[in-house]
Every structure is written in C-alpha cells, then in structure tokens.
C-alpha positions in Angstrom: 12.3 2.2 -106.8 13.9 -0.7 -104.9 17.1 -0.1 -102.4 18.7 -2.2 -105.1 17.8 0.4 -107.8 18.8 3.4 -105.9 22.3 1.9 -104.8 22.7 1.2 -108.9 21.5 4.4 -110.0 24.3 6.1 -107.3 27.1 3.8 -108.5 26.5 3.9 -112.5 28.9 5.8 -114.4 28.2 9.0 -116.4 27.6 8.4 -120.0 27.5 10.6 -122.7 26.1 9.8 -126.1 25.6 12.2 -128.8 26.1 12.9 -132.4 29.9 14.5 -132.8 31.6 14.5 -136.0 34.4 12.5 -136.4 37.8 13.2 -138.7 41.2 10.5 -139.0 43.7 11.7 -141.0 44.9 9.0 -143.3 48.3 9.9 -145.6 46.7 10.3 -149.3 43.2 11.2 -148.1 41.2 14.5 -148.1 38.2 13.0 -146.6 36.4 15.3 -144.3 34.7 15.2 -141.2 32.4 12.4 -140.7 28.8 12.7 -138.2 28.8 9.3 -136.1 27.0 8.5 -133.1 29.4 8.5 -129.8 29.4 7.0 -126.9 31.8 7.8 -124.0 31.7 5.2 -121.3 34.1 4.9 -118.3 37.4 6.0 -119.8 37.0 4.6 -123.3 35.0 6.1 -127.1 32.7 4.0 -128.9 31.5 5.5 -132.3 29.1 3.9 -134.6 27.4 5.0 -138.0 24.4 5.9 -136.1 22.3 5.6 -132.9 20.2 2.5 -134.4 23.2 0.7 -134.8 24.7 1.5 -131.1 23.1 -1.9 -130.0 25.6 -3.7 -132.2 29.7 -3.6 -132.4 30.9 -0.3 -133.0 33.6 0.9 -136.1 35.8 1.6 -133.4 36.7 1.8 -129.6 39.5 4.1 -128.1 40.2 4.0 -124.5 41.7 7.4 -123.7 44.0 6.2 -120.5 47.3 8.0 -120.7 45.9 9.7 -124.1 47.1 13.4 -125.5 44.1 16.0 -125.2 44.7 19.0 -127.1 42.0 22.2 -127.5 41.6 22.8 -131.4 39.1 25.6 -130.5 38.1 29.3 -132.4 35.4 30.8 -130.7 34.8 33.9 -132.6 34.6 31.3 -136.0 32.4 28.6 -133.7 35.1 26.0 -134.3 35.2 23.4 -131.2 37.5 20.3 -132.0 39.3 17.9 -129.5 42.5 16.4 -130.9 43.1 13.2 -129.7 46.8 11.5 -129.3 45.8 8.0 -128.4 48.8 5.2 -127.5 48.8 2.2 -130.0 52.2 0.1 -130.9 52.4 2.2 -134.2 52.9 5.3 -131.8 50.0 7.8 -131.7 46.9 7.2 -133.3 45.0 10.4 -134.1 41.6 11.4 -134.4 39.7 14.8 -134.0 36.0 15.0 -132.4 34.4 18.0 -133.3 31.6 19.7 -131.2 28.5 21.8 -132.5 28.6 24.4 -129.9 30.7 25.6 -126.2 28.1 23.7 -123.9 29.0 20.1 -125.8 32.7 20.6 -126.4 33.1 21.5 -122.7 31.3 18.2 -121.6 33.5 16.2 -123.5 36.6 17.5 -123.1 36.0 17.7 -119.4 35.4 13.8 -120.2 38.6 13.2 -122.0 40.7 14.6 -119.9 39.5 13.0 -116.8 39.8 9.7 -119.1 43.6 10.3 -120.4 44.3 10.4 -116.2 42.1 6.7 -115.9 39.3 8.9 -114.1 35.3 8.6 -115.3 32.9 10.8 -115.0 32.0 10.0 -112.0 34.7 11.9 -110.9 34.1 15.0 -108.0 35.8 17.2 -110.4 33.8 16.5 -113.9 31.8 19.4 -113.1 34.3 22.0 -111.7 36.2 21.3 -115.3 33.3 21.6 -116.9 33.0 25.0 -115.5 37.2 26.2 -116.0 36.4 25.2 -119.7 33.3 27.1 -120.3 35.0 30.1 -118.3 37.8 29.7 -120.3 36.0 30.0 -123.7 34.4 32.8 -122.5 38.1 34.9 -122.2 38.1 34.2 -126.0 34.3 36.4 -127.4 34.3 39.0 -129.3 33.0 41.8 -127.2 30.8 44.0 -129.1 30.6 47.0 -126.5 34.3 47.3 -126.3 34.9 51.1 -126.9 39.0 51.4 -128.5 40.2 54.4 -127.1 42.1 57.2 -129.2 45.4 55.7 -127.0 44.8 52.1 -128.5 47.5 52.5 -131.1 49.8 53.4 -128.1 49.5 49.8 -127.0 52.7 47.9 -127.2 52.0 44.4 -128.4 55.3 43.3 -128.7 55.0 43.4 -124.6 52.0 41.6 -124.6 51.4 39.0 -127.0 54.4 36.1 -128.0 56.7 36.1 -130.6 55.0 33.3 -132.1 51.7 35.6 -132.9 53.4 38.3 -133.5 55.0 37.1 -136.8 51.3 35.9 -137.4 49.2 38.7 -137.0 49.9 42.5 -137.2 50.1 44.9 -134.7 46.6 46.5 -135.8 44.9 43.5 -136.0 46.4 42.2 -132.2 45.2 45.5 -130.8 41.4 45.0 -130.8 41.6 42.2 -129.2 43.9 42.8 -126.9 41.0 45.4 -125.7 38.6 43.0 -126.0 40.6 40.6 -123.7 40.9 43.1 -121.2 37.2 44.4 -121.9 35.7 40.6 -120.4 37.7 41.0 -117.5 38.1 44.8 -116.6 35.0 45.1 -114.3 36.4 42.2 -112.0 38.1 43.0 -108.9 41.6 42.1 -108.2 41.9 38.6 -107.2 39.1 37.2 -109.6 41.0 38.8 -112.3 44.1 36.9 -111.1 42.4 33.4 -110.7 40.5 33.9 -113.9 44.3 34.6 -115.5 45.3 31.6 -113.4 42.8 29.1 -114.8 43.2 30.4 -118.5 46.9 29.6 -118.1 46.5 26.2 -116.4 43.8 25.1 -119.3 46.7 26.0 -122.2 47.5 22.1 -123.8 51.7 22.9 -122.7 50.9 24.0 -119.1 53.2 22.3 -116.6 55.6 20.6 -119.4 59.5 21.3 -119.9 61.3 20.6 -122.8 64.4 19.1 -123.1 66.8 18.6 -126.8 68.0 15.2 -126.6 68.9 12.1 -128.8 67.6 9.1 -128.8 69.6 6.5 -128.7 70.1 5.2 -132.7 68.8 8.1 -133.4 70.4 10.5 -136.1 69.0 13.6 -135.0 67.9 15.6 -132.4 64.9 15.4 -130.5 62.3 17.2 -128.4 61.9 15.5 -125.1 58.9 17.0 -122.8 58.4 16.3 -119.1 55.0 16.7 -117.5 54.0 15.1 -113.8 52.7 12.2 -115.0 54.3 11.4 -118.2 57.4 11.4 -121.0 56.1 12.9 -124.9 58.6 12.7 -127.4 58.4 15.5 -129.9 59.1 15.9 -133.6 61.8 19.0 -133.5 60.8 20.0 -136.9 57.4 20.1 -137.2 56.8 20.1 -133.5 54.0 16.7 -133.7 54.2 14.4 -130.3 55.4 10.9 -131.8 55.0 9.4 -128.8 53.9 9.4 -125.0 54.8 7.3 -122.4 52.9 7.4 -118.7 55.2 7.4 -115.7 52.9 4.5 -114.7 54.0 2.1 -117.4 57.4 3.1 -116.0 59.3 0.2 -114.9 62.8 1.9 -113.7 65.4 4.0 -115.1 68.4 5.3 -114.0 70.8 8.3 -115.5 74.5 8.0 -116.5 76.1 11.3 -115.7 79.4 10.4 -117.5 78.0 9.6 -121.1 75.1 12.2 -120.4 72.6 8.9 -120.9 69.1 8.2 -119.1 67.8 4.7 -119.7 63.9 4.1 -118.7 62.1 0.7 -118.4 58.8 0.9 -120.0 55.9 -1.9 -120.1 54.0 -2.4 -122.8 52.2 -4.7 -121.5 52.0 -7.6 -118.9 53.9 -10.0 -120.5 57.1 -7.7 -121.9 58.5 -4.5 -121.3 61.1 -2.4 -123.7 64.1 -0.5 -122.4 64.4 2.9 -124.0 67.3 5.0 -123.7 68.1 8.8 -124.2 71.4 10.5 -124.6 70.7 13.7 -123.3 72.0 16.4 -126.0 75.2 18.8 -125.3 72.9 21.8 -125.1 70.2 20.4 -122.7 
C-alpha cells in the first residue's frame, strides 16, 4: 500500500452496513417490521430494499444530529429495538431499527448515540460505549443457577423496585428477579458493584433530565418541559410522547421574565430564519 492509502485508510470513517429491520408508524396502518439493507455513515442512516440496490438512491436518509435515542430492549424475550426521535419541521419523525441479537444492537446504538451528539464513529469512545451497552444487557439475563432462598418471600419490593412496576408486576413475580439482579453481581467486590450500578443508571434513556410543568405560550394546557445538558424536549403530559426537541446549539438567545413567570428562547431552524418560542412557566413548577 501507498503512504497515500495508509493516510486514507487512518482517516475513513467507520461504516456499518447490515440487514436491520425497519418499522414507521403511520396513523391507520398495522404494517409490521420491514428487513432493509442499512447503512450508517458519518452521523446519518441510509436504508434501501436491499444490498444490490445500495449503489443507487436510497428510500430514505436520516441524519441523527441532535436526534432522540431511546432503548426498546427485552433481553430475556431477545427483543433489541432502537427508537428513533428524529427533528423534521412536522416535529419528530419516528422510526424503530430492530437488531437480531446483543452484539449488533450494541454496535448500533453505540452509533446513534454518538450521531444524535454530531460525533461518528470514529469517535475514541465508540468502543468504550459499545462495551457500557453490552455490560449493561448483561444486568438484564435470566440467571439459571440462581438458588431463591426460603427468606426470598421476606424481600420487600416495595423498597426496591418503583412505583411504576409495582402496579405492573406482582410482588411474586418481582422477587425472582430481583435475586437474579443481585445473583449477576453478588460475586463482585465493592467498587465494581458500584460502577457497574453507576453505568446501568447512566445508560437509562431519562438519565440526567429534569422535568418541569409549564405552558406554552397559546397553549391551552399544560405541558411537560425536560432539561438535559445539551437540549430542550417538550413532552406530551398525558401520554408522556416527546413532541419535540430542540438542541441548545440551535439556540439563539433567551432570556426569563421573572414577573409574568415567562422564558422566551430564540431557536434557528435554519440559516436563513429563526423562530422565537416562549414558555410561561406553570404556577406549580
């Protein structure tokens, strides 16, 4: 090889390209899952019918900069789905990719969430979140030699587990695997116990966000107004969707109004415009 093809091969990009199935929900539609041929180069998705037809135009393209990446994942029932919340002037456009096993859902959701930041691939950390993922997923087997104890039914849940899953599951059905939890981590010491806790927490889709109840303004209701370090999501309050995100770096200005309880943020939408959108903070935020 030529200096000129070493200094290439050390400056490319990371591509992946695989077969992923692909769902869109549409409103009046039960279509399913779809298999495509995908592409995923520099921060943006390409999918086409199949690889022969990669050379040509593909049915779509979604570049993933400033994106929503959310785990849809069940281990135990082999289920490995990225949701994605992609920008578009409608609001969010949405689309699931859905994996065949752990080793290709962790590639590509290490990839889409380096994307949704404006980072490739190339990216020191690709591999490191690779790795969190995969270790993640591992939290979440079954574990077949986990022994419950005659004190298991002493175990309060209620202590343990949220709210939220508590009204879903049953206290004898939250107790094996509550053991099995413990079971993958139990012969760790100490401190790898704590970072692997650490790293399981810092992979959940809300980590780092605060929510706010506010109104926007001409709005009739309330609203669900989340703050993360690099971005804005306005929330649904009833159903709890994201409508819409907005990346501090589209941020233009903004500026707060402490006497009508009123904070008022410049946004561009591109380089030609930008839209002013203000939010009357709610009496109970």
């Amino acid at each position: 090889a030529t200096p000129t093809d070493v200094l290439d091969s050390i400056a490319a990009i990371p591509e992946l390209k695989e077969n992923l199935r692909i769902f869109r929900p549409k409103k009046l539609t039960l279509k399913g899952y779809k298999q495509h041929w995908v592409v995923f180069n520099d921060t943006s998705i390409s999918y086409y019918k199949s690889k022969e037809e990669a050379l040509g135009e593909p049915l779509q393209q979604l570049n993933l900069k400033g994106c929503e990446v959310v785990p849809e994942v069940n281990v135990p029932g082999q289920k490995f789905c990225i949701k994605l919340l992609v920008p578009s002037p409608e609001g969010m456009s949405e689309i699931y990719l859905r994996c065949d096993n752990e080793q290709q859902y962790a590639r590509w959701m290490a990839a889409c969430r380096l994307a949704a930041k404006g980072k490739t691939m190339a990216d020191s950390t690709y591999q490191s979140e690779i790795q969190n993922i995969l270790s993640f997923l591992m939290l979440q087997k079954s574990n077949p030699d986990c022994q419950i104890s005659a004190d298991a039914e002493n175990i309060n849940t209620q202590a343990l587990v949220s709210p939220r899953y508590q009204k879903k599951f049953k206290s004898k059905q939250l107790t094996p695997r509550i053991l099995e939890a413990h079971q993958n981590v139990a012969q760790l010491i100490l401190m790898e116990a704590k970072m692997r806790f650490i790293q399981a927490w810092q992979s959940l889709p809300d980590f780092g966000i605060s929510y706010f109840v506010v109104r926007f303004k001409g709005g009739r209701k309330d609203e669900i107004l989340g703050i993360a370090n690099n971005r804005l999501i306005r929330i649904d309050l009833s159903v709890g969707d994201v409508v819409k995100t907005w990346r501090y770096s589209n941020m233009r200005q903004w500026n707060v109004n402490w006497d009508i309880r009123q904070v008022s943020t410049g946004l561009i939408l591109n380089c030609l415009s930008h839209k002013t959108t203000n939010i009357e903070l709610a009496r109970n935020a």
